[in-house]
TORKOL-629451 format. One record per residue: residue in one letter; x, y, z of N, C-alpha, C in turn. Coordinates in steps of 0.05 Angstrom, whole numbers, plus 5000, padded with zeros to 4 digits. Example, Ala and Ser with C-alpha at 12.3 -4.5 7.8 and 13.67 -1.06 7.14 Angstrom:
BEGIN
A526448865156524649105156526449345156/S525749555142527349795143525850015157/
This chain:
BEGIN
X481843895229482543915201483444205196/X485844185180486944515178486444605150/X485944425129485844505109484044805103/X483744975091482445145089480545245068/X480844905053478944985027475844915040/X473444975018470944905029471144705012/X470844435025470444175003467544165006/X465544255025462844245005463044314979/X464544564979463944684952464744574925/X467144434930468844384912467444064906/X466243934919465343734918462543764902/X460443934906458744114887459944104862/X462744094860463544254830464844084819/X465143754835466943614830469243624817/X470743784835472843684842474843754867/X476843634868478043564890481043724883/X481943954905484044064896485244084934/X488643964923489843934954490944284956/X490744364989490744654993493944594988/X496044434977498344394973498744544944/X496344574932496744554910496744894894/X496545024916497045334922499545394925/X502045564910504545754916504346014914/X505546114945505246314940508446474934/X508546624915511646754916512546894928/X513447034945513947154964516647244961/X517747314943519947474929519747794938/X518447824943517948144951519048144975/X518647964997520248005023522447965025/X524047984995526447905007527648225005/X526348384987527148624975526248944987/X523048814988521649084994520649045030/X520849305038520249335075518249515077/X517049495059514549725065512949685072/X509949795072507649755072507749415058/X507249375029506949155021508548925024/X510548945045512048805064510448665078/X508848855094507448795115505248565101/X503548745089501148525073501248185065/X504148245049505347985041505947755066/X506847885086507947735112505947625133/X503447855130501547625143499847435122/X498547575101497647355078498647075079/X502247085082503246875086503946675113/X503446785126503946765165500546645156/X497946765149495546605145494646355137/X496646315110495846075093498645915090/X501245955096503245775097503745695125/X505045485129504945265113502545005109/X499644975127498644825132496144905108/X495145095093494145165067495845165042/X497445225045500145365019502445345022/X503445305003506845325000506945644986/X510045615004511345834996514345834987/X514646044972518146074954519246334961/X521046354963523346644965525346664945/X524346714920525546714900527146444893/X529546404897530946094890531546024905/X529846114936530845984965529645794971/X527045794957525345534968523645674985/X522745505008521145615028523745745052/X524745905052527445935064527546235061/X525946425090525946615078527746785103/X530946905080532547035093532547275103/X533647295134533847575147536147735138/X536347895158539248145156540648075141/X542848105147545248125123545047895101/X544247645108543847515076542347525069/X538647775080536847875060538548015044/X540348175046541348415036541948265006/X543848065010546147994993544347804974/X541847704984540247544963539547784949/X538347934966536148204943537648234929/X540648304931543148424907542248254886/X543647964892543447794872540247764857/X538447804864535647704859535948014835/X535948194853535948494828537448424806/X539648334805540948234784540648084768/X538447864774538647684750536147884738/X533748024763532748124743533348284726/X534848434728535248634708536548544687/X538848274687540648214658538747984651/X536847754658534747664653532147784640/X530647924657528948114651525947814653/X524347774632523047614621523747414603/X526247344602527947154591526446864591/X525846584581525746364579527946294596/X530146324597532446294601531646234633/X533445944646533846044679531746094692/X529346004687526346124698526045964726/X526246014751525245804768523445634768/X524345424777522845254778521145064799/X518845024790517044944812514444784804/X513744604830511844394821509444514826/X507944564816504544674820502344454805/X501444304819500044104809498144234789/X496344064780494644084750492344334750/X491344274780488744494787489944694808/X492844634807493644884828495045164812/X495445314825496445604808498445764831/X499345864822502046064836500246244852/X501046424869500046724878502446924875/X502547114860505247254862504247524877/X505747564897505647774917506248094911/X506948134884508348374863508448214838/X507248434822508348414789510548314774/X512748474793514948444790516448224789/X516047964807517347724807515347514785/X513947594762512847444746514447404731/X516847544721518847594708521547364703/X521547254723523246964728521946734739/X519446684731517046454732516546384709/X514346154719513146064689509946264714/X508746424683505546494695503446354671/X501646274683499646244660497446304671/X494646314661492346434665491346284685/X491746064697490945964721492346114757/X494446334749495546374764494346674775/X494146874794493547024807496447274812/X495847484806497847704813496747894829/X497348004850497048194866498148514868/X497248634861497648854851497649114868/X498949234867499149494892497849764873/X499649784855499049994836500149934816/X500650124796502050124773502450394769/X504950484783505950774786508150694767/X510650474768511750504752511050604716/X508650514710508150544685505950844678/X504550894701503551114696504751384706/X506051434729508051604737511651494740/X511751554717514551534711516951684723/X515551844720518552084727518452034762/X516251924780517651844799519451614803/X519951484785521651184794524051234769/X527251074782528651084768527450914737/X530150994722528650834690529450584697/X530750434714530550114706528049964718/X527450134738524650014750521650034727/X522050204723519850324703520450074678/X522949984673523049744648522449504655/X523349484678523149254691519649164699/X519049324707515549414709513449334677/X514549544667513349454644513749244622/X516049094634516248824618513848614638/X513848624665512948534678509648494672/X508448764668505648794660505248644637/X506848674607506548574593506848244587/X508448134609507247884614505647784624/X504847884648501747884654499347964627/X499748074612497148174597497847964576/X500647864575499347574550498947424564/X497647264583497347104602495346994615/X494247314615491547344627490947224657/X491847174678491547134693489547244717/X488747204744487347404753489147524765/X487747774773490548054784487648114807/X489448194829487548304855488848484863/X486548774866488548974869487749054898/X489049274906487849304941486349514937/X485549664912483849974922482249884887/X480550014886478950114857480450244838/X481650434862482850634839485850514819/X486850334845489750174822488349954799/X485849874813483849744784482749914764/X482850074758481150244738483750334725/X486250434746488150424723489550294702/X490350084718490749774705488649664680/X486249774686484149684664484450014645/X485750184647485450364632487950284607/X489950104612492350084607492449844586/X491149614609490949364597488249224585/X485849334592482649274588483149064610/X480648924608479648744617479148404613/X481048394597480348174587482148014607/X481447854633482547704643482047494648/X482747324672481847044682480247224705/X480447444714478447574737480347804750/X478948024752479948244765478048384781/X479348304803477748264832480548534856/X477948714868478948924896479648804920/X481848704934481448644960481648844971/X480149114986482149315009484449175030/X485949465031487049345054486149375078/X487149255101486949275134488649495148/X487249645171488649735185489549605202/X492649665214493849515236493549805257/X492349685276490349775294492749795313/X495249545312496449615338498549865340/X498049925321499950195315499250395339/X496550415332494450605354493250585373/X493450305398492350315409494550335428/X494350425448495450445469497250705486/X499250705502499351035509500651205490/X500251375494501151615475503051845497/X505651805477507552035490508052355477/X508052505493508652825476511052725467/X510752955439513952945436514953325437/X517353305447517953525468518453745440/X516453995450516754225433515654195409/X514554115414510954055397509254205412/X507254335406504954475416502454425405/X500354485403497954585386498154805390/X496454895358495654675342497654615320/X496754505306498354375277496754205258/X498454255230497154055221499853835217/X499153585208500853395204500253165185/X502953185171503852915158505652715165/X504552475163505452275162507052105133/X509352005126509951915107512951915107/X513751755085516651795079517052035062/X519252165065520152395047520752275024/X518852275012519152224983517952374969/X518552464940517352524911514752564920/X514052274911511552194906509252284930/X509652314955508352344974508352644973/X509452884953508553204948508353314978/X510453304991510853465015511953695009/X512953814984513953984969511354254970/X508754124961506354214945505054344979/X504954125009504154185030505454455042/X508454365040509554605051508954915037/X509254895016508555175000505955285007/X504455025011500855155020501155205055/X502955115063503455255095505155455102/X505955545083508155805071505955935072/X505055975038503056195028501556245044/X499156025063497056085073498556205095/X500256355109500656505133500156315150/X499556085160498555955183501056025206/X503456055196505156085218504256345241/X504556545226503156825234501256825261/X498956525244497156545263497356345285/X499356235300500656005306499755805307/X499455775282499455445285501655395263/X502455115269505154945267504354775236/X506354685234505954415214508554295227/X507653985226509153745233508553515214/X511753475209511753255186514352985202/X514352765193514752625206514952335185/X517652145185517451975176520751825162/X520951715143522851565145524651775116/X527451765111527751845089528051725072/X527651875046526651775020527951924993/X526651824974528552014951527952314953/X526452374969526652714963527352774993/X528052685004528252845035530553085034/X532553155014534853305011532453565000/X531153594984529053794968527953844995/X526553665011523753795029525053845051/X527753815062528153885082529754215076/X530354215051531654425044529854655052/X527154655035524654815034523454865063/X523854655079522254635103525054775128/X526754775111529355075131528455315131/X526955335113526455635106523555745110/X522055635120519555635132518455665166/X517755845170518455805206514655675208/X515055555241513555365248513455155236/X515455085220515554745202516554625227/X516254295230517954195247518653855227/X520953785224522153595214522953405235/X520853135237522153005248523252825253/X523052665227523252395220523052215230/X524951965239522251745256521651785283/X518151775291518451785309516951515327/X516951435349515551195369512651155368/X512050975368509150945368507551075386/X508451065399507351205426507551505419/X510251635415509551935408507452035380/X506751775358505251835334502651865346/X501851645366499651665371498651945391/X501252055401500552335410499852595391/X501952535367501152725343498552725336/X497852455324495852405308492452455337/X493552535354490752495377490952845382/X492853045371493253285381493053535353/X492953365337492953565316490553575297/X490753835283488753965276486953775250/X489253695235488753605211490153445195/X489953195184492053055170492253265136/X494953245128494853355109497553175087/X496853105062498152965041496952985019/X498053145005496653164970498553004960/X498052724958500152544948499952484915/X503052524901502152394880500952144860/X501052004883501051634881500251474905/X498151334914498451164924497350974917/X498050654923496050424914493650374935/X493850484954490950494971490850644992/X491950735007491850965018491250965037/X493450825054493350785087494551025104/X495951115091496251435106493451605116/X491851595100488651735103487251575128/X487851265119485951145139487151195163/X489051065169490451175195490351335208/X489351675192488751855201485751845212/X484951745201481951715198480851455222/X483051285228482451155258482651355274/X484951495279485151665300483651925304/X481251935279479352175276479752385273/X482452355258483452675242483552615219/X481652945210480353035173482852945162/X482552795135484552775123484852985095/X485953105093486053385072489053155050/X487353125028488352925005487352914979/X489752804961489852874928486352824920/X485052924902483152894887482652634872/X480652494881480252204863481851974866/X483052094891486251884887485951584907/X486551434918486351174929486051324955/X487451514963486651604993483951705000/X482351784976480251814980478351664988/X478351394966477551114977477651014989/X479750985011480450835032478550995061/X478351225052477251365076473651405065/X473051305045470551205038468651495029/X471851735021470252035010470552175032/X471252115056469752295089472652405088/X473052575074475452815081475553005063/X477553235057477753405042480153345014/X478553454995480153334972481853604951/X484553614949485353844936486553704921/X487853904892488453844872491653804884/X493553664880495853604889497753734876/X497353984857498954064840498554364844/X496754554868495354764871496554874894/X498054894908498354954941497355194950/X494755374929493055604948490655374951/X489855234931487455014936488354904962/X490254774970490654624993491054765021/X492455075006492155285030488855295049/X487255325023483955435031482955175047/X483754925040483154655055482654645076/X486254745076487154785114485955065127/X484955275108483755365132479955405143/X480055235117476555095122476754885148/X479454715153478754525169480254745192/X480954985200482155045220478655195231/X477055195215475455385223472555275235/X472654985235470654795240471054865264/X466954795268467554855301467254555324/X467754645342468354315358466254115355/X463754275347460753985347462053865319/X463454055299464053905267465953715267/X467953815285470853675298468853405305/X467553355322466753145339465952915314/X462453025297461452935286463552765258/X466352985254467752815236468952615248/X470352625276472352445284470552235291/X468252185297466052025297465651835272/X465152025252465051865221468251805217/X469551855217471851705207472351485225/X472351505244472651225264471651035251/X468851105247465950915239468050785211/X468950895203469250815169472650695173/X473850765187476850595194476650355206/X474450335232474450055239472949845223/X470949915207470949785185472649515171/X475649715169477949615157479749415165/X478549155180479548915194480948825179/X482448635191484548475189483448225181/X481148095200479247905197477947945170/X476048195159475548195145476648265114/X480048235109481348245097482047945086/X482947855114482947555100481647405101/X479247475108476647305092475347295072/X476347515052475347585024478047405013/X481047445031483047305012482746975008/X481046825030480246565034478346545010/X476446665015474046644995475346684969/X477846814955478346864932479946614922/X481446544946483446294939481546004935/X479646014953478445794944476745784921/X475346014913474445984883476045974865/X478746064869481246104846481545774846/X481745634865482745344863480445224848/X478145284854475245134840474745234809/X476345444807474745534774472845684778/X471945794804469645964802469746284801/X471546384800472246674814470646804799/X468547004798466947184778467647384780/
């Protein structure tokens, strides 16, 4: 039997709900390749098709690659934006009486029917609280989005505390249930050989991320400027995909000696970075949970990160925390963690391990089983 509900339970509660009776939306993969790419793709690789059905916006279960992902996302951006939350044109779909939608982003609630039996999954809510990082149509598009969710009331599952406390700072609490899943580390990132990458040395410190805004590689570099670390040779290495600010940070990072720019690099050479350097470092402005920290924090390097922020959480407090808007605060960080001596080095890369492997995959989607099946029963508290 594949089904995945607990029919003891539901039989306790009398009643009887088919795992058919679960959609999940999955509109986000046709658009977004990120991190919450990833999440969405196994969630659904988990429970479709022999638990759940699934939709790709007006594809059905029909979910498109390369070039006609491209040309759907066009069209899909489009109706959202001259649509918006319209009545108008709303997709359509059968969800039996005790079944409810799952929407994989905020964002595609917008061309559905939602009602309080239905579930939203939530990353953050940067569009509405940091604005000036996202263009203005996202930010409208966003906050039409929320606001159908909050007449609706549905349950929302976020992946960190911290994107829940915002969300409840915004919207209260008044829901069908507002429930934390963390995320998982993907472990296979990190296991296996590790290559130098040529003209690299120790030490260093290093970031990981896309050149973006939001990720304040602007705020790092200045605190590896000011603090002299070059002087004393050690390096900074940054590393990752480009983004809306990579024209700004690469500009800043010309004019800095011992910077190294390297944008993508192999798994195999990350896992040489991340096994050789001194210290992870990101005073980010935003994240919805903060897998950059953990990551660091499998591979047992201090993670030096924004104050109070989701990266904190994810690494369960066990790193160093600066104000993301200070770069002598983040200077003194980096040279508190340059000055640890090897028994401190050990005892942290020890605790962080301890607190990254934690962060299963197994035990990710076993809180998402346990949520789906109380969501189907009426029970979720």
């Amino acid at each position: 039997m594949n089904e995945w509900i607990d029919l003891d339970r539901f039989q306790a509660a009398g009643t009887r709900v088919s795992p058919k009776a679960v959609l999940f939306d999955n509109s986000l993969s046709i658009l977004n390749r990120t991190g919450a790419y990833h999440i969405a793709k196994d969630l659904t690789r988990e429970f479709v098709p022999s638990r759940a059905r699934v939709r790709y916006w007006r594809l059905g279960s029909f979910a498109p690659e390369d070039l006609v992902r491209k040309i759907v996302a066009r069209l899909m951006m489009l109706e959202i934006n001259w649509l918006q939350d319209s009545e108008l044109f709303l997709i359509r779909d059968k969800v039996e009486k005790n079944g409810f939608r799952l929407f994989l982003d905020p964002l595609y609630v917008l061309r559905s029917r939602l009602t309080e039996n239905d579930v939203v999954l939530c990353h953050d809510v940067g569009p509405l609280t940091h604005r000036d990082l996202y263009d203005e149509r996202t930010c409208a598009n966003y906050r039409l989005a929320y606001e159908k969710i909050r007449r609706a009331r549905p349950g929302v599952v976020f992946v960190s505390n911290f994107s829940a406390t915002q969300f409840e700072s915004l919207f209260g609490s008044d829901f069908r249930f507002l429930k934390t899943i963390p995320l998982y580390l993907r472990t296979e990132l990190f296991d296996g050989p590790a290559e130098p990458v040529p003209g690299i040395g120790a030490p260093y410190f290093l970031t990981v991320g896309a050149f973006e805004t939001r990720k304040n590689q602007i705020a790092a570099l200045k605190a590896y400027r000011d603090g002299g670390f070059h002087r004393q040779g050690v390096g900074y290495v940054l590393c990752g995909s480009r983004g809306d600010g990579h024209a700004e940070i690469s500009e800043l990072a010309a004019t800095i000696g011992g910077v190294k720019l390297l944008g993508y690099v192999s798994d195999t050479q990350l896992r040489w970075l991340y096994a050789n350097a001194e210290a992870f470092l990101l005073p980010s402005l935003l994240e919805g949970f903060g897998m950059p920290a953990l990551e660091a924090a499998y591979m047992g390097l201090l993670p030096i990160v924004s104050s109070g922020s989701a990266l904190v959480e994810a690494v369960g407090g066990k790193c160093m925390q600066v104000p993301p808007d200070d770069p002598a605060a983040i200077a003194d960080a980096m040279r508190t963690a340059l000055s640890r001596t090897p028994a401190e080095k050990a005892e942290t890369t020890r605790s962080l391990r301890d607190t990254a492997s934690a962060a299963t995959k197994d035990r990710f989607l076993r809180q998402w089983r346990d949520l789906l099946t109380a969501a189907a029963a009426g029970t979720v508290s």
